[in-house]
C-alpha positions as CSV (number, residue, x, y, z in Angstrom):
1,X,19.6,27.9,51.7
2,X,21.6,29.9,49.4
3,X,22.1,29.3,45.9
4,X,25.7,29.3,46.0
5,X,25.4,26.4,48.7
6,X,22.7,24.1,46.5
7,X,25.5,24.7,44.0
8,X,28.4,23.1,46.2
9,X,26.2,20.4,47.5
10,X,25.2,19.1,43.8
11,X,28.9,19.2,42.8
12,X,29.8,17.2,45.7
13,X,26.9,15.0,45.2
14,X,28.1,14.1,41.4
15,X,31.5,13.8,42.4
16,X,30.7,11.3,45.0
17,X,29.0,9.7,42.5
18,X,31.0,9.3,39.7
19,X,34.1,8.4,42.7
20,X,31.6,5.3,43.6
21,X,30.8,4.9,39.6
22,X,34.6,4.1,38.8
23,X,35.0,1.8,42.0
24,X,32.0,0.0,40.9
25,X,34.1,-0.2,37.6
26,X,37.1,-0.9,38.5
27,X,35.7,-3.7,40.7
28,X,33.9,-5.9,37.7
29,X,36.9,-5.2,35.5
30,X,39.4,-6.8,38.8
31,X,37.5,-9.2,40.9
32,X,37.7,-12.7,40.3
33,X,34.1,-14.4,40.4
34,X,30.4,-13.4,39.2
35,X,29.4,-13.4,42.7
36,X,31.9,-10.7,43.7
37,X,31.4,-8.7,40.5
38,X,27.3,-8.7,40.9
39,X,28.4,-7.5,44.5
40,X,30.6,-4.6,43.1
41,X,27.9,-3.8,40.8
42,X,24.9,-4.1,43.1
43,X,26.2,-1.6,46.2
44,X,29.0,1.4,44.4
45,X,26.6,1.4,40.9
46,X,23.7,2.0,43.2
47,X,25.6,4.6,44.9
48,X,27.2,5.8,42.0
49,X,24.0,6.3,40.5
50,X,21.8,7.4,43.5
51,X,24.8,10.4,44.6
52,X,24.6,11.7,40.8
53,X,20.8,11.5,40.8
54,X,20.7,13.5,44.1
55,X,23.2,16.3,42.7
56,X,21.0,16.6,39.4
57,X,17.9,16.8,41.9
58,X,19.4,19.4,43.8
59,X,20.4,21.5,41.0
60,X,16.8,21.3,39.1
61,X,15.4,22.8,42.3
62,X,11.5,22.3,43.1
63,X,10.1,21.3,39.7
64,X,7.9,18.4,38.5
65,X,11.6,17.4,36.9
66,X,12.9,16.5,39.9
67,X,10.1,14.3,41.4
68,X,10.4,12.3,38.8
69,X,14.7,11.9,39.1
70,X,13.8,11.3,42.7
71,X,11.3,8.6,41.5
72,X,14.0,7.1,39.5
73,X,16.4,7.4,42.2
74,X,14.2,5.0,44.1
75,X,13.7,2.7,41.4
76,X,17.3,2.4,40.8
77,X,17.2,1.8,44.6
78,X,15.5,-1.5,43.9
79,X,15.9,-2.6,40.9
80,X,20.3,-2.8,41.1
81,X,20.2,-5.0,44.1
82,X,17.6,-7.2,43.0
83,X,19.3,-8.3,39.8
84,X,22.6,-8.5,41.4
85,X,20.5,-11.3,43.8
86,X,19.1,-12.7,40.5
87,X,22.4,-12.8,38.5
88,X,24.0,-14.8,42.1
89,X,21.5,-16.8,42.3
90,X,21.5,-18.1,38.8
91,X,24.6,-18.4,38.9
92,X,24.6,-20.9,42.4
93,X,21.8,-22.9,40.5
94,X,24.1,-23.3,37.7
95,X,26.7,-24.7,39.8
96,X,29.5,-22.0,39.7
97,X,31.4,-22.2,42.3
98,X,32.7,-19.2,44.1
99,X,36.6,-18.4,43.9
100,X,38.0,-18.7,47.2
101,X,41.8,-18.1,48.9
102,X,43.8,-21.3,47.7
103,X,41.8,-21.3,44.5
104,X,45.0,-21.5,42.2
105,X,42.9,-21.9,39.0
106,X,44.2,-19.9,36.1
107,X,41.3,-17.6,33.8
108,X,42.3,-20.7,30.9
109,X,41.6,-23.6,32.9
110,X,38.0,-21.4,34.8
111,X,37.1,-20.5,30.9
112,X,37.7,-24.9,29.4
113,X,36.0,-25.6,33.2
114,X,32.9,-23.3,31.8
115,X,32.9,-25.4,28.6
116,X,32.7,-28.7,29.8
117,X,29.4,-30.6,29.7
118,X,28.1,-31.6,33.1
119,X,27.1,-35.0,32.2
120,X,30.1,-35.8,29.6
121,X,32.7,-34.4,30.3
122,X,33.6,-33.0,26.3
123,X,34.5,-29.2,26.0
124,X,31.5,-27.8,24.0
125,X,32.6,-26.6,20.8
126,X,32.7,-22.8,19.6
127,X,29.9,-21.4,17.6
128,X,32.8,-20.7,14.8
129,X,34.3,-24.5,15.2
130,X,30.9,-26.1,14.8
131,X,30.7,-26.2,10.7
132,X,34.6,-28.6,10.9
133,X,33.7,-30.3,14.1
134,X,30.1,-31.2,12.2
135,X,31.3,-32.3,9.2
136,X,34.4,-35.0,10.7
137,X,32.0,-36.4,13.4
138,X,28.8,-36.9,11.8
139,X,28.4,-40.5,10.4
140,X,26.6,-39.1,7.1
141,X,29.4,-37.1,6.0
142,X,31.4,-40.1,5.8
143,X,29.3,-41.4,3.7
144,X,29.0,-38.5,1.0
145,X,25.4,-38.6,1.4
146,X,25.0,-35.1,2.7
147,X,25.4,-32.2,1.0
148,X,26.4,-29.5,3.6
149,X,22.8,-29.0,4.7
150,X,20.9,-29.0,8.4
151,X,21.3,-32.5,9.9
């Protein structure tokens, strides 16, 4: 092969990948669920990343350099689609259930839905809310015994 054609071929190679890099993107940013957004991200990020890690291998040309981008081609190869299985699966043991069709949820009512507390019912309270919602429902505070301290 030429150099001129080695050239051509990584260029094409990056561009493909950055093309499957911005669908990957585009598709965590727009689709609705985690189990569609792990998708996105497990198949066009592995693509995205494999295409651009070819084009750099073909541009290095036969040194030890490009063994090990080949190496970490493969591990990418692995490694995306396994923790897009692990994220899923977390997720199903967690109980999220998976947007379908006639879902007509809105992002509000998924986000107070995320909230709740499986066995109560009562939206868990933010991190920032915690120091008011403390201090009106705990029984010692009524009492002026406590001083602001850890319960």
């Amino acid at each position: 092969m030429t150099d001129p054609i080695l050239r051509v071929g990584a260029v094409a190679c990056v561009l493909v990948g950055l093309f499957f890099t911005f669908v990957s993107t585009a598709g965590v940013l727009r689709l609705p669920d985690v189990y569609a957004r792990a998708h996105t991200a497990s198949q066009a990020d592995t693509l995205g990343a494999g295409f651009t890690l070819a084009g750099v291998a073909l541009t290095l040309g036969w040194t030890p350099t490009t063994f090990k981008t080949v190496l970490l081609l493969l591990f990418i190869f692995l490694t995306n689609p396994t923790a897009a299985h692990a994220i899923a699966r977390a997720a199903d043991e967690e109980g999220i259930e998976a947007w379908t069709v006639d879902d007509d949820r809105t992002d509000e009512d998924l986000l107070a839905a995320s909230r709740e507390v499986a066995d109560g019912g009562q939206p868990v309270e933010d991190a920032g809310d915690s120091s008011a919602g403390d201090a009106s429902s705990s029984p010692a505070d009524e009492g002026g015994t406590d001083q602001g301290g850890a319960h």
